[in-house]
Structure formats: structure tokens, C-alpha cells
C-alpha positions in Angstrom: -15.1 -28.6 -13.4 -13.5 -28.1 -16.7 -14.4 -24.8 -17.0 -12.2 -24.0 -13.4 -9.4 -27.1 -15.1 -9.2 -24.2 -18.2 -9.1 -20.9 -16.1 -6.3 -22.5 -14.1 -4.1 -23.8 -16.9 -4.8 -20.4 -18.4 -3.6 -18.3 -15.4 -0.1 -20.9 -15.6 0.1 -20.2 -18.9 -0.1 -16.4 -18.2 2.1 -16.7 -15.2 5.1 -18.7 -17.3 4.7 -16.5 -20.5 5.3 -13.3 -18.1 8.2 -15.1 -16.9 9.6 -16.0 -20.6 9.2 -12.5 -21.8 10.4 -10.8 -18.9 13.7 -12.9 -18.8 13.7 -12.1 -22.8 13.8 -8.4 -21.7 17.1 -9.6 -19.4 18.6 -11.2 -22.3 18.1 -8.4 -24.8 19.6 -6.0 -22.8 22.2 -8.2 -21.9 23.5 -9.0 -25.3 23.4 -5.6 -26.0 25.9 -4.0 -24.1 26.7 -1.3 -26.6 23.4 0.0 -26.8 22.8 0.5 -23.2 18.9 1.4 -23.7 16.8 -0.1 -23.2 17.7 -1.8 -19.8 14.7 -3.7 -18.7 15.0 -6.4 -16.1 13.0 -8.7 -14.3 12.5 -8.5 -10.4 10.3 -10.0 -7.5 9.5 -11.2 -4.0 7.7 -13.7 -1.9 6.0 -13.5 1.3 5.6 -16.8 3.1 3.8 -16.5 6.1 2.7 -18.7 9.4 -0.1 -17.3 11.5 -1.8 -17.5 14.8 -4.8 -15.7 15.0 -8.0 -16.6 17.1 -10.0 -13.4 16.8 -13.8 -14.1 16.0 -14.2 -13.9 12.0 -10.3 -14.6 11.7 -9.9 -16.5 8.3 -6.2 -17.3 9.7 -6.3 -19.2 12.9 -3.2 -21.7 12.7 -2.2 -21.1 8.9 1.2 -21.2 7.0 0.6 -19.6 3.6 2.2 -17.9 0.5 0.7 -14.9 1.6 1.9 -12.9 -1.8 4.1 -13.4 -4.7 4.9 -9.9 -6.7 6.6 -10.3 -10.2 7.7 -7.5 -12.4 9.9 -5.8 -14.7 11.8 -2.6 -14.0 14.5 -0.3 -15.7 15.2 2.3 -18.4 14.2 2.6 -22.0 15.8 5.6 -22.4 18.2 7.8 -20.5 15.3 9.9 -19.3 12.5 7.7 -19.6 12.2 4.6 -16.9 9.4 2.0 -16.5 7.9 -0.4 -14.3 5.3 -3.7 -14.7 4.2 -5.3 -11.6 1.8 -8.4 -10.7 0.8 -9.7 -7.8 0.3 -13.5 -7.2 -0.9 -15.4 -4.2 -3.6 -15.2 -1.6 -3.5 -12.0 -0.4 -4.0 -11.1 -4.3 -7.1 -8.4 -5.1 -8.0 -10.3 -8.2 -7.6 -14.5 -8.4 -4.9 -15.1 -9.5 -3.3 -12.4 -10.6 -3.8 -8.6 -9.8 -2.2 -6.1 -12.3 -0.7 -3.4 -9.8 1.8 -0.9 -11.1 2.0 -0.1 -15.4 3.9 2.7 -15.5 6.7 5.3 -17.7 7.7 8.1 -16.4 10.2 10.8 -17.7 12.8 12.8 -15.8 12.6 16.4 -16.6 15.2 16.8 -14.1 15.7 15.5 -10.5 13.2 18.5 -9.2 10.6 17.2 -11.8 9.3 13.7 -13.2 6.1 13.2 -14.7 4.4 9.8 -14.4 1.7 8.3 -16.4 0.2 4.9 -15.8 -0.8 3.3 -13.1 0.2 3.1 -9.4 -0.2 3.0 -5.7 -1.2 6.5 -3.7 1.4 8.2 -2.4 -0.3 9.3 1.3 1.2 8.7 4.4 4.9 8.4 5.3 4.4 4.6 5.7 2.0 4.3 2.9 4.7 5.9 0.7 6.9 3.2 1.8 7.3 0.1 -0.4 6.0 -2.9 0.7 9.6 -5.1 1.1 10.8 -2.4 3.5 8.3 -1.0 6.1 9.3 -1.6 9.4 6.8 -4.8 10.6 4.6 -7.3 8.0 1.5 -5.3 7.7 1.5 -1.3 8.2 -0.6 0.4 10.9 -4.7 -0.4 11.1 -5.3 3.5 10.8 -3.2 3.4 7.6 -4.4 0.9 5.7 -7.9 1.7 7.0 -7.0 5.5 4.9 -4.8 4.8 2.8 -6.3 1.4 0.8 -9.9 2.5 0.4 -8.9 6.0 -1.4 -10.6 6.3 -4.7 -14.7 5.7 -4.9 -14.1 2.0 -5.9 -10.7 1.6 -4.2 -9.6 -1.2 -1.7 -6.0 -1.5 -2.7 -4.2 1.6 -2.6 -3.9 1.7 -6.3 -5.2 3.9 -9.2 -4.6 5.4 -12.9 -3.7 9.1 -13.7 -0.8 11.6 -13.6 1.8 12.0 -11.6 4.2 15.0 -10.7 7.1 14.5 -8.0 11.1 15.6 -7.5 13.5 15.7 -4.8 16.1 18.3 -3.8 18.7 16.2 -1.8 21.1 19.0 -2.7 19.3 21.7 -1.5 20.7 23.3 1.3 17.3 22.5 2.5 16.5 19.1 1.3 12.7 18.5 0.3 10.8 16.5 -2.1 7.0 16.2 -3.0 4.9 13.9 -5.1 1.4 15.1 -6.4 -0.9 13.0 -8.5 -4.4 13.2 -10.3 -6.0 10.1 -10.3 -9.5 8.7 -11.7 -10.7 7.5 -8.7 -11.6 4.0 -10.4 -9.0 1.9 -8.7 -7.9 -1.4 -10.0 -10.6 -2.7 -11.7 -12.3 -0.2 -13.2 -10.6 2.4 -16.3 -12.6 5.0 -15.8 -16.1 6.0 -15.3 -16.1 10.0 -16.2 -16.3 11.0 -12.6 -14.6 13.8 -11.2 -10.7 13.2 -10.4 -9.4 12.3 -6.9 -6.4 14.4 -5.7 -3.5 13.0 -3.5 -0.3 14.8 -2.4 2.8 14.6 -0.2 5.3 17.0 0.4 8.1 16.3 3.1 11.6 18.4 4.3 14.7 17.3 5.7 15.9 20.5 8.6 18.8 18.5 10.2 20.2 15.0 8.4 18.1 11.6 9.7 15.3 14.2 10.8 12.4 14.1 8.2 9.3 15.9 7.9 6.1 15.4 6.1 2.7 15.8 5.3 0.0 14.1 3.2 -3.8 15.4 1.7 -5.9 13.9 -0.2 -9.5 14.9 -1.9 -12.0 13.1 -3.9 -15.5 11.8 -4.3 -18.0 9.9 -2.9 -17.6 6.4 -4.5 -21.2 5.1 -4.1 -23.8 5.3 -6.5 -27.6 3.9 -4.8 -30.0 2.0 -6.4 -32.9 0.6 -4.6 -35.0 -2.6 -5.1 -37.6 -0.4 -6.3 -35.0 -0.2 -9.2 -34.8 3.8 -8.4 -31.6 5.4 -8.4 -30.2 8.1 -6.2 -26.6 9.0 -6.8 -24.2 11.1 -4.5 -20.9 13.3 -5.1 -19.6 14.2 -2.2 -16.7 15.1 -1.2 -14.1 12.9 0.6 -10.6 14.0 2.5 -8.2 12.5 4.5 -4.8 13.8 6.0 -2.0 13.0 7.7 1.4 14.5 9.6 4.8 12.3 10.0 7.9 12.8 12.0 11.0 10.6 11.2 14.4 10.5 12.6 16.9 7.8 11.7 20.2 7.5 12.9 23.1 4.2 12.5 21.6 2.3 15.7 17.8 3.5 15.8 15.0 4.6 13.8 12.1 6.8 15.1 8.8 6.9 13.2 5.2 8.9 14.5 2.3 9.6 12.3 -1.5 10.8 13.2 -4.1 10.9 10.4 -7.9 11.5 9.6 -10.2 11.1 7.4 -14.2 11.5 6.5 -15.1 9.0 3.4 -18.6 8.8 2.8 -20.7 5.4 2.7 -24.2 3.6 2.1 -26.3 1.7 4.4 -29.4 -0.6 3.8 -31.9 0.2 6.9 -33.4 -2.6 8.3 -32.7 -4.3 5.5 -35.6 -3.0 3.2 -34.9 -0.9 -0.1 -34.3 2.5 1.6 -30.9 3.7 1.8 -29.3 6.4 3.3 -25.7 7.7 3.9 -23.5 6.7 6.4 -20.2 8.7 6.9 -17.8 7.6 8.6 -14.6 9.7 10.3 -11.7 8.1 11.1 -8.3 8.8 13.0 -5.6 7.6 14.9 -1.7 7.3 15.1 1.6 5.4 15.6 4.6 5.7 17.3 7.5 3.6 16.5 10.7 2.8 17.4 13.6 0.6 15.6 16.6 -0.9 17.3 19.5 -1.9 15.1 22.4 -3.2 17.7 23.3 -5.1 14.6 23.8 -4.0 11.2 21.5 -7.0 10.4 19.4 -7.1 13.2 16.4 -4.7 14.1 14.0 -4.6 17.0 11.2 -2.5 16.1 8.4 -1.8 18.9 5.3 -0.1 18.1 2.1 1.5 20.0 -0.6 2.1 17.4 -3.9 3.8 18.3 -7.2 3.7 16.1 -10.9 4.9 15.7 -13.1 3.1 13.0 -15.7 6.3 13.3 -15.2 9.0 16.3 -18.8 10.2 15.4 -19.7 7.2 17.8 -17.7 6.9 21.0 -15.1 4.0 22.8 -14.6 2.1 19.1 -10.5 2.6 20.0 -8.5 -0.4 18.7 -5.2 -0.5 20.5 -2.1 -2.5 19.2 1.2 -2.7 21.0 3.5 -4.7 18.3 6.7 -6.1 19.4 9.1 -7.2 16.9 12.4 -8.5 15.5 13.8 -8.4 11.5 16.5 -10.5 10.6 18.2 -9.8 7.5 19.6 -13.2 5.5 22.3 -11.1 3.6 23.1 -7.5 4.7 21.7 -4.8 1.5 19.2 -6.9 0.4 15.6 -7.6 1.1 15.6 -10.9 1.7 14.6 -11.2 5.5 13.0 -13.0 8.4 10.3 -10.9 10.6 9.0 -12.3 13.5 5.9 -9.8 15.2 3.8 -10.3 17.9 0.8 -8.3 18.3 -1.3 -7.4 21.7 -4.8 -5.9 20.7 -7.4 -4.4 22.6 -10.8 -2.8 21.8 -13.1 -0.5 24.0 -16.4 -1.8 24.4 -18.1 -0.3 21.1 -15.7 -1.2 18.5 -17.4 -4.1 16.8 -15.5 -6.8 17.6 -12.8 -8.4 20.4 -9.4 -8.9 18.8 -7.2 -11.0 20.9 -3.3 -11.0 20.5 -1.7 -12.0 17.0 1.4 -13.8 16.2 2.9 -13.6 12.8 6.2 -14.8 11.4 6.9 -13.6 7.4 10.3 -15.3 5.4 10.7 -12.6 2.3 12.7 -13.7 -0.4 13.9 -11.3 -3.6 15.4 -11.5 -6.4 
């Protein structure tokens, strides 16, 4: 008991130190207007969450929760040289109680180039490369997150260390921009483990104004190293991809979105529960198709039909979601926000499990 009494009053004591320093950071920049740099300030958000959800296995049921709480610091040390801190608090967290997710500088060559060093989350997808506060509904599509989070041989959160290369040419009579990185491959908990790197790119073109497209690869290893209860150890590089295509098209009173993706990521299985193992790939795919109302500057009514395929290797394990929505927006330019989503689910026969329908309402508050 006093051992969990300790780690608690330690992870306060963390969580009210951050605060003091990062509102020191504030206050040094504030007081020193004449030296503009650097310009570090703190920033943040809140997910509060009631749930309905009576799927078997469901952990949620009838729940009201703080689903999240992310806490950071962000801004400039130099004129071409910006930086960001980032935890995340709260039950959704990867680590209890706090999960360090993007430690970042990065350095503006020029708006064409910036090279990022540090870590932070994998830019795939066109709704995987959008923040968290702004994507369209409370939780992205089941074929995204089912790509996108588990990247990286120990990955489950979408995050990693390494290098990172993007730009933008918003002027370009063509606009485009692309973001490459090199990652480890360790995710979140790990530093590094002298593995081969993982790869992850996106590269995206704007022909007509509000029409975007886009495209995302990504290449890396096999994150599963065997060892038997016969303490004999068999370990595996293989290679892992996944990819994905996007279409956007915003205009003043409506928002389009479609993406498809795949993906092969290998996997262990224990047969039969005995000490022999053997490989188990799995290939997934599926797509969205969404589409946002705004007959309000401050209202939006997004609606969303989502199709996806835990492994097409086996057949019928299709999990169909029709979302309906509505996003209120407290104060007009912000992110605070009320979103309301209602989701109908249905599986074919082999998919593992029988969701039924899901109701969600999410308050988000910034600062």
C-alpha cells in the first residue's frame, strides 16, 4: 500500500513540477520582450468522455471518464529552430500515468525543407497525419488506427524516435508538400534496440484549391523476436509495409474525405498452447468515406461509412461502421468543442466478435 501511496504522490509531484516549469518558460519569455527568443509556451487539452457501449469484452459499457489529458510546451528558441514537449495524462494513457509522446527540435532550412530530430507520431495516412484536437469524429477510422498505431516492431501508439525531413510549397503554382522520416522502430518505450530502421512517408498535391491529394508508404521489420519454453530462441526479420491513398476536398459549407489502405505486418502464434511457435501474418485493408456539413460556421455534421478487414487471407471478417455525427464548437477558432457520435457496427460472420452500435459524447477543452 505504501509503495502504490509513494508512486502516486510521485506522479503529482511530476505532474505539478511540469506545470511550474512550463509556466516558468511563459514567464521568461514574457518578461523578455526585447529578446524575442526563446518563446516557449505552455499548451494543452482535455477529453472528457461519456460512453455507451455493450459489445462483448467492452471495458466501457455506461462510463463517463477523463478519457485523456495532453500537456505540453511549444514555441521557438530560435528564429529557425522550434520545439515541442508533450505528455499525455489520463486513462487512455500508454504508460500509468504519464506517457512521454512528442520531444522534439526541429530546424527550418527553408519552408521546402525542415529537419526534425526527436521523437514523434508517424506521419501515414491523411487522417493519421491529422492532430488529434481536429479530426473529424472522436476516434479515427478502425482500418487506421488498426495501420497506423501498431507501426514499428514494438509499436501500439503511433509514436517513435528518428529523423525527420518534410516542406511545403503553398506558393507553388502547384502546391505540394511531403514528410519523410527514419525511425528506430522501438516505439515509445523502448530507445533503441540496433535493429534495422523503419521507413514512413507521405507526399500529397493540391491541382485545384480545397482539392487535396495524397499518398502514404511505410516499410519496416518484423517486431517479434521467439523464444520458446524450451528456452530456444528463433528470431525473424521480415519485412513489413503498409499503404494508403487519400482524396480531400473542402469547400466553406462541406468537407469531403475518402481513404483505402493495406497492410501485411507479420505476427507470432503459440499453437495449441505448447512451446512451438510459428508465424502468423496478418493482411489488412479497408476504407472510409466521409462527409462534413458546416451550415454553421460553428456547427458541423459529419457522416461517415467505414469498411474494414482484420486479415483478408481468411474470408467474411468485414467490420462495418456507419458513424453519424454532430461537432459543436464553444468559441468559433478554437478547439474547444462538443462532439456527439453515434456509431452503427456490423460484422460478417468470421470476424471474431459481434459489435453492437456505440454512442459516444467527447467535451474538449484547450488552452
Amino acid at each position: 500500500m505504501k509503495h502504490g501511496i509513494s508512486f502516486f504522490s510521485k506522479s503529482i509531484a511530476l505532474f505539478f513540477s511540469f506545470c511550474i516549469v512550463t509556466a516558468g518558460f511563459s514567464l521568461a519569455a514574457e518578461a523578455g520582450k526585447e529578446a524575442k527568443y526563446p518563446n516557449l509556451k505552455p499548451f494543452g487539452y482535455t477529453h472528457l468522455w461519456a460512453v455507451n457501449d455493450r459489445t462483448p469484452g467492452s471495458t466501457y459499457g455506461d462510463d463517463y471518464q477523463i478519457a485523456r489529458a495532453r500537456i505540453g510546451v511549444k514555441g521557438n528558441l530560435t528564429p529557425k529552430i522550434d520545439c515541442m514537449f508533450l505528455t499525455e495524462w489520463g486513462r487512455l494513457t500508454l504508460t500509468d500515468p504519464v506517457t512521454l509522446l512528442d520531444a522534439w527540435v526541429n530546424y527550418k532550412v527553408n519552408p521546402g525543407f525542415n529537419i526534425k530530430l526527436g521523437q514523434t507520431w508517424y506521419k501515414f495516412t491523411l487522417s493519421g497525419t491529422t492532430t488529434l484536437p481536429t479530426i473529424p469524429f472522436v476516434a479515427r477510422p478502425e482500418v487506421v488506427d488498426a495501420i497506423w498505431l501498431p507501426m514499428g516492431r514494438n509499436g501500439s501508439y503511433g509514436y517513435d524516435k528518428g529523423i525527420e525531413l518534410w516542406g511545403d510549397f503553398k506558393q507553388a503554382k502547384l502546391p505540394w508538400g511531403y514528410v519523410f522520416s527514419i525511425t528506430t522502430g522501438t516505439g515509445i518505450k523502448r530507445f533503441a534496440d540496433n535493429k534495422p530502421p523503419d521507413y514512413v512517408g507521405r507526399v500529397c498535391i493540391e491541382p485545384k484549391k480545397g482539392l487535396m491529394l495524397g499518398a502514404s508508404g511505410f516499410y519496416g521489420w518484423s517486431r517479434v523476436e521467439i523464444t520458446s519454453n524450451l528456452n530456444t530462441e528463433e528470431k525473424k526479420a521480415l519485412p513489413e509495409y503498409a499503404y494508403g491513398v487519400d482524396i480531400s476536398y473542402t469547400q466553406k459549407y462541406f468537407r469531403i474525405i475518402t481513404e483505402a489502405l493495406q497492410s501485411l505486418y507479420e505476427g507470432r502464434r503459440d499453437v495449441n498452447g505448447s512451446e512451438i511457435f510459428s508465424l502468423d501474418t496478418k493482411k489488412q485493408r479497408g476504407w472510409y468515406a466521409m462527409l462534413g456539413l458546416k451550415p454553421l460556421s460553428w456547427i458541423e455534421i459529419p457522416v461517415q461509412y467505414a469498411w474494414y478487414e482484420s486479415n483478408y487471407v481468411n474470408s467474411d471478417t468485414g467490420l462495418k461502421t456507419i458513424t453519424v455525427g454532430l461537432t459543436w464548437w464553444l468559441k468559433e477558432k478554437t478547439l474547444n468543442n462538443v462532439k456527439i457520435n453515434y456509431l452503427i457496427r456490423s460484422a460478417q460472420k468470421n470476424y471474431g466478435s459481434k459489435p453492437r452500435n456505440k454512442f459516444i459524447a467527447q467535451i474538449q477543452l484547450a488552452f
